[in-house]
DRENZASE-955898 format. One record per atom (N, C-alpha, C): residue number from 1; atom name; x negated, y negated, z negated. Coordinates in steps of 0.02 Angstrom, whole numbers, always signed. Layout:
! residues N
[NUM; "CA"; [X; Y; Z]]
...
***
This chain:
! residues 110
[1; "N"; [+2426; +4754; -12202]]
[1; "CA"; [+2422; +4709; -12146]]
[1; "C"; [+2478; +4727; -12096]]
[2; "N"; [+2521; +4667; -12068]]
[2; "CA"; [+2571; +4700; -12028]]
[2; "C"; [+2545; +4727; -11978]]
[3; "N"; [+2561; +4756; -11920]]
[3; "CA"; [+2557; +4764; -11868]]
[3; "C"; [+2595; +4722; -11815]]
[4; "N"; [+2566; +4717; -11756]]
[4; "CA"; [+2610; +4680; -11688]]
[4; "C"; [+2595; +4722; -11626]]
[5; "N"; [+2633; +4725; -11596]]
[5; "CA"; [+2642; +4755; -11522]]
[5; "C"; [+2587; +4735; -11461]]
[6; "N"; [+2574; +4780; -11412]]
[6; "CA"; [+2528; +4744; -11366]]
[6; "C"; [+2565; +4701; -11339]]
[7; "N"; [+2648; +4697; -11345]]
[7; "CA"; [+2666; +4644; -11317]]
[7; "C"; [+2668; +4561; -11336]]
[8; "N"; [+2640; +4588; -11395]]
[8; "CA"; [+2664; +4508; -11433]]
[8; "C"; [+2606; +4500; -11432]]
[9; "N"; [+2546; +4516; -11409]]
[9; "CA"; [+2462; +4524; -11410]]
[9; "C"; [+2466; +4476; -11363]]
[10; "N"; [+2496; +4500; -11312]]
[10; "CA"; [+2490; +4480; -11233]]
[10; "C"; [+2506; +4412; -11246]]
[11; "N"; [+2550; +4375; -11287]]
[11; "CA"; [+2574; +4307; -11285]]
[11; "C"; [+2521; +4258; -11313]]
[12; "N"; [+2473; +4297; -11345]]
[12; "CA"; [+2426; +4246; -11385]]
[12; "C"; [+2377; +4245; -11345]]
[13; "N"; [+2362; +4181; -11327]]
[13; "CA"; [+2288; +4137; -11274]]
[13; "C"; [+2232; +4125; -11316]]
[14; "N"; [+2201; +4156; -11306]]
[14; "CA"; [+2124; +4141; -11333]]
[14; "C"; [+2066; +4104; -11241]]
[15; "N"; [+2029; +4059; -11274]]
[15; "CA"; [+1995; +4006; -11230]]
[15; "C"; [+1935; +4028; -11253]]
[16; "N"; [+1882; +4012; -11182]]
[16; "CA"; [+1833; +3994; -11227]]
[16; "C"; [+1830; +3905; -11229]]
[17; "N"; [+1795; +3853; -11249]]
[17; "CA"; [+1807; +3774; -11255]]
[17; "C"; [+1740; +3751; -11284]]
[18; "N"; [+1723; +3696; -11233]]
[18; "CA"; [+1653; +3664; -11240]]
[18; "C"; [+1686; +3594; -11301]]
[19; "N"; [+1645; +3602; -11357]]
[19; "CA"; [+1640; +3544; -11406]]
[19; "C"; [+1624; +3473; -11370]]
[20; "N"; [+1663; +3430; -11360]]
[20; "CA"; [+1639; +3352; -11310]]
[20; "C"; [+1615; +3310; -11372]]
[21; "N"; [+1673; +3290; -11422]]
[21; "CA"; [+1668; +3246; -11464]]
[21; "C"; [+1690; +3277; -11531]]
[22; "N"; [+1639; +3240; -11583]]
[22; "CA"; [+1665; +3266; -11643]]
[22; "C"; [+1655; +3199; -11689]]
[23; "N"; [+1710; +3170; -11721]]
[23; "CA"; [+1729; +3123; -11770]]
[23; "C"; [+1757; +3154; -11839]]
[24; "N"; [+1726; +3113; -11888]]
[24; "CA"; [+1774; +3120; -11973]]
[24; "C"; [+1838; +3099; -11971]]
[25; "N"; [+1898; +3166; -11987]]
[25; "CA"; [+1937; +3141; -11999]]
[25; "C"; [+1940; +3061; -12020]]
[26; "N"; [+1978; +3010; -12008]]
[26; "CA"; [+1990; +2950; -12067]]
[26; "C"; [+2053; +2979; -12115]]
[27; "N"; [+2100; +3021; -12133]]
[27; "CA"; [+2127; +3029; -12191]]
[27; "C"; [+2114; +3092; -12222]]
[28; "N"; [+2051; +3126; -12189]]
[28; "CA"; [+2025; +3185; -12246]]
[28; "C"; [+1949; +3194; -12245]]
[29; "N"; [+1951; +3226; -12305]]
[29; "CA"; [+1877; +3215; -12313]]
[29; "C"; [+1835; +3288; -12291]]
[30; "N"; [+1891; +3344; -12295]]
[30; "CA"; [+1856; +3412; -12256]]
[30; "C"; [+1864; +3422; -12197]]
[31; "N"; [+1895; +3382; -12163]]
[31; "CA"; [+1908; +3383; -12103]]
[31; "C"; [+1884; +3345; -12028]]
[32; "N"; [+1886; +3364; -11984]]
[32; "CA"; [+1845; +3336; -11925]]
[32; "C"; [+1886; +3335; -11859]]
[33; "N"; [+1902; +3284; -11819]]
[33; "CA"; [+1922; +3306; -11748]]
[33; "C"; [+1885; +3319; -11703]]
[34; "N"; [+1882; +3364; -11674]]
[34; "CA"; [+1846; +3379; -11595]]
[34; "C"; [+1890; +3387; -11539]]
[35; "N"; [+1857; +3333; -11503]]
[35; "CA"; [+1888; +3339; -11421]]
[35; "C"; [+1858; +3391; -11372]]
[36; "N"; [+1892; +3444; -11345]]
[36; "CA"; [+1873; +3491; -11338]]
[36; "C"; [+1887; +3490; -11258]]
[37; "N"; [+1835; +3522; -11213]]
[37; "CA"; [+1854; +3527; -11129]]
[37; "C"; [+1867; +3606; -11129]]
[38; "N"; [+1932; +3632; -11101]]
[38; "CA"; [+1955; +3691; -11096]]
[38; "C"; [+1961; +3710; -11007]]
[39; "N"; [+1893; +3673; -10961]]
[39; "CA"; [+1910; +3684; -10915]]
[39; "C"; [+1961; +3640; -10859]]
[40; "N"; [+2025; +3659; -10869]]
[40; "CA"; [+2065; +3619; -10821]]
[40; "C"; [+2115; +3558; -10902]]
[41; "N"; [+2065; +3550; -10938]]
[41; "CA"; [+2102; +3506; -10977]]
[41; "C"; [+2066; +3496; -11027]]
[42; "N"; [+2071; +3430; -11082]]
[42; "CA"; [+2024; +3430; -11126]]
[42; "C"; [+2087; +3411; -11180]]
[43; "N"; [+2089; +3423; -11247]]
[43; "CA"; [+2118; +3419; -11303]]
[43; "C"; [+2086; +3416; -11352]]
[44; "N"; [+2119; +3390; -11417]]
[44; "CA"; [+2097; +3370; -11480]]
[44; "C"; [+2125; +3415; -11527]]
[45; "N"; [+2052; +3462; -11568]]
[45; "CA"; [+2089; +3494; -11623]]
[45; "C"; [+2046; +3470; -11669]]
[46; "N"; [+2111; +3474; -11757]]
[46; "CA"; [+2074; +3457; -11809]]
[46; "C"; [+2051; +3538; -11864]]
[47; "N"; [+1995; +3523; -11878]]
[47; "CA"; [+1966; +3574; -11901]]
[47; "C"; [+1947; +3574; -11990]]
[48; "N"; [+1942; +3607; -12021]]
[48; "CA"; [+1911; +3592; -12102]]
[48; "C"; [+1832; +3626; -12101]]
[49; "N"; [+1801; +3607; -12050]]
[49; "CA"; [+1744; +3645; -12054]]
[49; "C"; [+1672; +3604; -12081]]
[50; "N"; [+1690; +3530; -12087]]
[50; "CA"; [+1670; +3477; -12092]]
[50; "C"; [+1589; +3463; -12159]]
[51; "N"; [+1617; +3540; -12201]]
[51; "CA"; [+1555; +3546; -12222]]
[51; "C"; [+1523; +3594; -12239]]
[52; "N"; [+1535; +3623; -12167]]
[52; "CA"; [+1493; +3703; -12152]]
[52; "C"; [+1461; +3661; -12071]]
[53; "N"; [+1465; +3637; -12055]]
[53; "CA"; [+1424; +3611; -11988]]
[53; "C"; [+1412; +3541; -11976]]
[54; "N"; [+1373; +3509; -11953]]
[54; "CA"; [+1344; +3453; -11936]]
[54; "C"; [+1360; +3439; -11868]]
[55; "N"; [+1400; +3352; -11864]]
[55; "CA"; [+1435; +3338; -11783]]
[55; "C"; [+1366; +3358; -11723]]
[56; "N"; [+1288; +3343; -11737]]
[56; "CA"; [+1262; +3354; -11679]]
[56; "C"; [+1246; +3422; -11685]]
[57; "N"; [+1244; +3474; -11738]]
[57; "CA"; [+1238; +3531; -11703]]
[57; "C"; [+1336; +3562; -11673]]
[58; "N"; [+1364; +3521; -11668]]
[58; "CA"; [+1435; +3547; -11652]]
[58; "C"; [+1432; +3527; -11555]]
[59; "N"; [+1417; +3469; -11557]]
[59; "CA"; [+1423; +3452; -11467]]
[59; "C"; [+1385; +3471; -11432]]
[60; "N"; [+1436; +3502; -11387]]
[60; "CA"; [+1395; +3558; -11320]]
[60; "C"; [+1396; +3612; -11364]]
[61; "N"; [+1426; +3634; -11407]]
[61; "CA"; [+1419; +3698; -11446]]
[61; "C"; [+1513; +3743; -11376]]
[62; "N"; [+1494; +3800; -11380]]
[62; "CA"; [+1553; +3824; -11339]]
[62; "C"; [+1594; +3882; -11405]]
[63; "N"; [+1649; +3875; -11406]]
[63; "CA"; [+1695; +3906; -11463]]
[63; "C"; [+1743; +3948; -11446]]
[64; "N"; [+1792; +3985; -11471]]
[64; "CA"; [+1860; +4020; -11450]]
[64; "C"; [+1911; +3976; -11483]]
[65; "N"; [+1963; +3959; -11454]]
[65; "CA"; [+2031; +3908; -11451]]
[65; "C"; [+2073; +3978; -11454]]
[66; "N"; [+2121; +3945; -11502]]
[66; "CA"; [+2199; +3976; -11493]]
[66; "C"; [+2217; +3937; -11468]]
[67; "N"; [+2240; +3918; -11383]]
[67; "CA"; [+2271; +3863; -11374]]
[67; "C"; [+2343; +3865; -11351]]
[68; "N"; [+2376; +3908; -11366]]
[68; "CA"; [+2456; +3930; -11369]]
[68; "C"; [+2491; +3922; -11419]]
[69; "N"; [+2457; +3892; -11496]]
[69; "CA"; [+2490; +3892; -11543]]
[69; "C"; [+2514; +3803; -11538]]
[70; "N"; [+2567; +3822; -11563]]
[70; "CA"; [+2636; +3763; -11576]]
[70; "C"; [+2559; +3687; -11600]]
[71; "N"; [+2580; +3652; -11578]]
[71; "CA"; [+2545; +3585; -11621]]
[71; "C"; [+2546; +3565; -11664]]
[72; "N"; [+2502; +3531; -11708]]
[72; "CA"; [+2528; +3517; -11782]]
[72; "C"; [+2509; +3447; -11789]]
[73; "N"; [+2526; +3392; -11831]]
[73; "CA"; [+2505; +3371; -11870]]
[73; "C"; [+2466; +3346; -11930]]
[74; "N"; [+2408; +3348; -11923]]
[74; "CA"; [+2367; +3371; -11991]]
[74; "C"; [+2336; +3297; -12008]]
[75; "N"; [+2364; +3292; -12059]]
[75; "CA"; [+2343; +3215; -12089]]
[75; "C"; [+2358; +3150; -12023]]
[76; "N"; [+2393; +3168; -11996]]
[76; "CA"; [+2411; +3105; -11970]]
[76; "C"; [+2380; +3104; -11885]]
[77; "N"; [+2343; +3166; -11871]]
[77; "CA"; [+2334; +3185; -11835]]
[77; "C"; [+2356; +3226; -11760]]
[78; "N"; [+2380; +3243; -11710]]
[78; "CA"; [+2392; +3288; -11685]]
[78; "C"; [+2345; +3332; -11649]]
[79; "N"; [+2329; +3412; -11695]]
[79; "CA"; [+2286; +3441; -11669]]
[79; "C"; [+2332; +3489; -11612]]
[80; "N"; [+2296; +3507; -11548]]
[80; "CA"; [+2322; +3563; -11494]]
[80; "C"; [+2315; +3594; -11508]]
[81; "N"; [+2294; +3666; -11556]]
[81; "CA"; [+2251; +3726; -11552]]
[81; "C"; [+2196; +3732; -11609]]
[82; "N"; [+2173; +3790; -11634]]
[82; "CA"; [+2145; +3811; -11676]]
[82; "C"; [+2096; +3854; -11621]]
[83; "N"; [+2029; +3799; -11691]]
[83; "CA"; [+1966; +3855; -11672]]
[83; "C"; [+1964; +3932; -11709]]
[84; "N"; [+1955; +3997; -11672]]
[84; "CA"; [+1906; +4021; -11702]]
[84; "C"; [+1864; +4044; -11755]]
[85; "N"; [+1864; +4062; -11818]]
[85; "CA"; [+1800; +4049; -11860]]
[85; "C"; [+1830; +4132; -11911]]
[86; "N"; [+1747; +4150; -11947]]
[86; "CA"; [+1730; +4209; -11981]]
[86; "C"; [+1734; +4173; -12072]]
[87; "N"; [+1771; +4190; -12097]]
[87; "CA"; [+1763; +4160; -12155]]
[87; "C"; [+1737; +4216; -12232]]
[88; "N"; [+1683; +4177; -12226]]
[88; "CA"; [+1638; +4246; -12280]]
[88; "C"; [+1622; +4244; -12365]]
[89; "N"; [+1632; +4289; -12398]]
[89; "CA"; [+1619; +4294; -12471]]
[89; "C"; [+1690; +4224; -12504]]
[90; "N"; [+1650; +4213; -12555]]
[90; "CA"; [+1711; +4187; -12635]]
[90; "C"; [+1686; +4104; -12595]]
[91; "N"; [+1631; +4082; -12582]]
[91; "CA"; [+1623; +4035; -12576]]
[91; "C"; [+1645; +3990; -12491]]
[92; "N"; [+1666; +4048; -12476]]
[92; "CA"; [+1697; +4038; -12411]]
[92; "C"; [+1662; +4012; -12372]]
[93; "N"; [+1611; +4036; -12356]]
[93; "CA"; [+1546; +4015; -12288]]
[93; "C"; [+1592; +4028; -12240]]
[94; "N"; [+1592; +3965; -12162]]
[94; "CA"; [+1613; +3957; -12103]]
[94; "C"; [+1594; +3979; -12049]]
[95; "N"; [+1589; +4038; -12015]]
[95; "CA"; [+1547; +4032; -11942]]
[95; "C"; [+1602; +4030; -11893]]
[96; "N"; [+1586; +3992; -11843]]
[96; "CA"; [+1636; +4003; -11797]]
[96; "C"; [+1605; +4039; -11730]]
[97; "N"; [+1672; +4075; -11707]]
[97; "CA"; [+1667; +4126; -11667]]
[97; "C"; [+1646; +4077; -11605]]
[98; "N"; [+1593; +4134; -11558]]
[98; "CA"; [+1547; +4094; -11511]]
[98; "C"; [+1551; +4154; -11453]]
[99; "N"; [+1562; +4119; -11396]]
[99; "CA"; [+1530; +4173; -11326]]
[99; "C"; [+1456; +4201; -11346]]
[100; "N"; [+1437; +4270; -11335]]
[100; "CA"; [+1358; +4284; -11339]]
[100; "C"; [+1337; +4254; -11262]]
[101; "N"; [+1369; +4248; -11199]]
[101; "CA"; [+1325; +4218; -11163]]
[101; "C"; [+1348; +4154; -11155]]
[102; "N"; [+1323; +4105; -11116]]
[102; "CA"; [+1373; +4062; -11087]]
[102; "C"; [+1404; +4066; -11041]]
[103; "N"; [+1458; +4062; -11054]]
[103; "CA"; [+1501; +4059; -11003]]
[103; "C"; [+1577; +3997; -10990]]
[104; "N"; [+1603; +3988; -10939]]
[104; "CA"; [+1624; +3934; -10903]]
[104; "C"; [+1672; +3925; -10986]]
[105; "N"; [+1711; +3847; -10995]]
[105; "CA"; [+1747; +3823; -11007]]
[105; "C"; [+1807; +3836; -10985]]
[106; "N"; [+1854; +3875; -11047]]
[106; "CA"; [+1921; +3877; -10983]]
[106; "C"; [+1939; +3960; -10993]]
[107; "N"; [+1866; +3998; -10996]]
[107; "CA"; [+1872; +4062; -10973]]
[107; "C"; [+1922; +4100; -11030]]
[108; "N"; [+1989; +4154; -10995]]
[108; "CA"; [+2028; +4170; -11045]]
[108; "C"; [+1978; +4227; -11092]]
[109; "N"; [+2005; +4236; -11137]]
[109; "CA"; [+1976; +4289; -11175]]
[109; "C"; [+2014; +4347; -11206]]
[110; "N"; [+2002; +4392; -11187]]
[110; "CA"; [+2052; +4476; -11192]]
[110; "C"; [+2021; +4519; -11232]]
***
């Protein structure tokens, strides 16, 4: 595994981000957009988590955002940021990473 510097640590933003809206991709079938409130802004990321979770247990769910990474494209999409998530065993079970308390929308994470 490489290593990185605390300086290059320092450049990467981790959020925490309240789930608003969650829709099926229309050009994929593992995939999902969620409109996400980060506090002083709300954005759209696309996710492949689409069949490890269910849209109503996803809204009002609170998550960790990379929201410093470059934007992408994904199927026709533009997602802001990457959730988050623990990816487990051969069959690749999904959990995504969660505040243990609640706490605000927005809040950085170190």
């Amino acid at each position: 595994m490489e290593k990185i510097s605390f300086q290059e640590w320092q450049k990467l933003d981790f959020r925490v981000a309240k789930i608003l809206e969650v829709e099926d991709h229309p050009n994929a079938d593992k995939l999902i957009v969620l409109k996400i409130d980060l506090g002083n802004e709300q954005r759209t990321i696309v996710a492949g988590i689409k069949s490890h979770y269910k849209k109503d247990e996803l809204i009002g769910k609170k998550i960790v955002v990379f929201t410093n990474l470059e934007p992408a494209m994904l199927r026709g999409i533009k997602s802001e940021g990457m959730l988050l998530a623990a990816v487990k065993g051969k069959d690749e079970e999904i959990v995504l990473i969660t505040p243990e308390k609640d706490i605000e929308a927005g809040t950085k994470v170190s």
